[in-house]
DRENVOTOR-532589 format. One line per 2 residues: their letters; for each residue z, x, y of C-alpha. Coordinates in steps of 0.1 Angstrom, whole numbers. Each point is the difference from the previous one (the first is absolute). Example, Ala and Ser with C-alpha at 12.3 -4.5 7.8 and 13.67 -1.06 7.14 Angstrom:
<atoms>
AS) 78 123 -45 ~ -7 14 34
</atoms>
This chain:
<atoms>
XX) -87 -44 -436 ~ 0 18 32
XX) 3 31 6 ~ 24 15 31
XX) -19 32 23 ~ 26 27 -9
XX) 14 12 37 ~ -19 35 -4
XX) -38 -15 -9 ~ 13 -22 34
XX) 7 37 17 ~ -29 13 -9
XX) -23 -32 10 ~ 15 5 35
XX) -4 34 1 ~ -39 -13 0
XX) -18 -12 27 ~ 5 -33 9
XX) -28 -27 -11 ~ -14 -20 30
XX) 18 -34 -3 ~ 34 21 -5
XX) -10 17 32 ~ -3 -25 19
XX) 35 -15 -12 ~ 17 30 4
XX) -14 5 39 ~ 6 -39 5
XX) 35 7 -13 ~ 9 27 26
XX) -17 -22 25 ~ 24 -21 -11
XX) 32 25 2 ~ -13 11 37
XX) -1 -35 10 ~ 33 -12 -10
XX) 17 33 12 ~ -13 -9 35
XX) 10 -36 -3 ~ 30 3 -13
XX) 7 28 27 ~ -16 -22 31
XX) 17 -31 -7 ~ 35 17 2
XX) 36 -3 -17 ~ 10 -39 -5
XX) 27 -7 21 ~ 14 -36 -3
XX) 36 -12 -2 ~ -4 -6 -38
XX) -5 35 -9 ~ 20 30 6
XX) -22 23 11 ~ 19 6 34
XX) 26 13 -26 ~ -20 22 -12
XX) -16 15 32 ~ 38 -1 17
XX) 7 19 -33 ~ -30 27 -1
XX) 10 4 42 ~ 38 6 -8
XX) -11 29 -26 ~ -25 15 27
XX) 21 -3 24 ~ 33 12 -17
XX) -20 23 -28 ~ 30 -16 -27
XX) -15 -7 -35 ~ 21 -28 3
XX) 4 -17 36 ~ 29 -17 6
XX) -2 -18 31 ~ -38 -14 -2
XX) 20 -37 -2 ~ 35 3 14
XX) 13 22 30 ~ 33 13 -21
XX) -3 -12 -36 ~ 9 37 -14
XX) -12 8 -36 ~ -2 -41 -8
XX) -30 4 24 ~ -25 24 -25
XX) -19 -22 -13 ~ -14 15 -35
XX) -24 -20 -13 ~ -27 11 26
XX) -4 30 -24 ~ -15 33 8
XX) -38 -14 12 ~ 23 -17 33
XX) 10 41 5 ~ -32 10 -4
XX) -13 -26 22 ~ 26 11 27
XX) -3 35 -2 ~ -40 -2 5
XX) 7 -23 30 ~ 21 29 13
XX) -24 27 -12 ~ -30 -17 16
XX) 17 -14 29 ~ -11 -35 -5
XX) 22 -30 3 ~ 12 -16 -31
XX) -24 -30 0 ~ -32 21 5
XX) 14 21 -32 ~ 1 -27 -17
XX) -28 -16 5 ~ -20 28 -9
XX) 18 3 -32 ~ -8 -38 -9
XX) -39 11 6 ~ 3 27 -26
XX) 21 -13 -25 ~ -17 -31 0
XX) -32 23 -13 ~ 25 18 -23
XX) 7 -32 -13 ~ -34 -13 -8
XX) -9 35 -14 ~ 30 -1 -24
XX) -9 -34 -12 ~ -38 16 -3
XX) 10 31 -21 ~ 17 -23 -23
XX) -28 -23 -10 ~ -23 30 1
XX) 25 11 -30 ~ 13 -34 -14
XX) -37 -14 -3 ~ -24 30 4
XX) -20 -12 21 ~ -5 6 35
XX) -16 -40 10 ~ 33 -14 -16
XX) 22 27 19 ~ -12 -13 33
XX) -2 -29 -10 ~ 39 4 -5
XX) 8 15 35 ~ -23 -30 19
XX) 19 -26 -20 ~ 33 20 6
XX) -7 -1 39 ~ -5 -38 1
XX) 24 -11 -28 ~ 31 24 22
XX) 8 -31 22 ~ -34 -8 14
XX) -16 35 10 ~ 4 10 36
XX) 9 -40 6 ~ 35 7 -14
XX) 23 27 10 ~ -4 15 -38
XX) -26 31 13 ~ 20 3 30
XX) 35 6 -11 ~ -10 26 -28
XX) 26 24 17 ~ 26 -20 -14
XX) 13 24 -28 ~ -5 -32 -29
XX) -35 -8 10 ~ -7 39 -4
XX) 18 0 -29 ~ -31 -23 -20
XX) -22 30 6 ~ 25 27 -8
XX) 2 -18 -30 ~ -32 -8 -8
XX) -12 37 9 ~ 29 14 -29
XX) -15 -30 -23 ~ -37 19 2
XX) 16 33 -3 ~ 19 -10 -27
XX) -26 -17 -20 ~ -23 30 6
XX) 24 27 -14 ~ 6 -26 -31
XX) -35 6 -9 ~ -6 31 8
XX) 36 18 1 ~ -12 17 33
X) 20 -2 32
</atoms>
């Protein structure tokens, strides 16, 4: 039978240095992060007639614009409160009041968000191999597959719409799954 690395022998073992070939992995794998943070920020938000991402920057430029939590006239000149449109959630606020904040429009804020929370992403899906599997060549393993398994990579729009609140939502998750399954073992927080 096979025995399972107890999380604090993993702890310690990273506390280490790294051994060469892990090295190299580990700098390929920010390499990695870099690159797709600057792809996925060059090649812009998707914007075709089948998504409804113009709803979502019209939305993010109403809160800006207006400072509401809760815009709402982002769709309709006079719909009163029918017009709030609540399942944008807090990040949409967030994302409005940084476009205000920074004074960039709401299309350049989001872009930028999509770069970063594309790497967010693939580093949530990386902390949870690391954990799940205890190893660091399956946990990147994880995140590459991840990247082209999320409809196509960069082909797709999947990377590039990570600012809508359910595609965060897989590495909020998967980010409390880690957490969680560390304090299981180790009843630390």
């Amino acid at each position: 039978s096979q025995s399972v690395t107890p999380l604090r022998e993993m702890q310690d073992k990273d506390a280490a240095s790294l051994m060469g070939g892990e090295r190299i992995l580990v700098a390929a794998f920010a390499v990695f992060l870099v690159t797709i943070f600057a792809l996925v920020y060059l090649s812009g938000t998707p914007l075709m007639f089948t998504s409804d991402t113009l709803d979502h920057v019209a939305y993010v430029a109403e809160i800006a614009e207006t400072q509401s939590l809760f815009p709402t006239t982002a769709f309709y000149l006079d719909p009163g409160a029918n017009g709030a449109d609540l399942r944008k959630g807090l990040f949409h606020v967030f994302y409005g009041f940084s476009s205000g904040y920074l004074h960039l429009d709401a299309m350049s804020v989001l872009t930028m968000m999509n770069a970063f929370l594309a790497v967010l992403l693939l580093l949530s899906v990386y902390a949870s191999g690391r954990i799940l599997f205890r190893n660091r060549t399956v946990a990147v393993l994880s995140s590459l597959l991840f990247f082209f398994a999320l409809d196509e990579g960069l082909r797709g729009t999947g990377m590039r719409q990570t600012f809508y609140t359910h595609r965060f939502g897989i590495a909020f998750f998967l980010a409390v799954l880690a957490y969680g399954l560390v304090y299981l073992e180790t009843g630390r927080r």
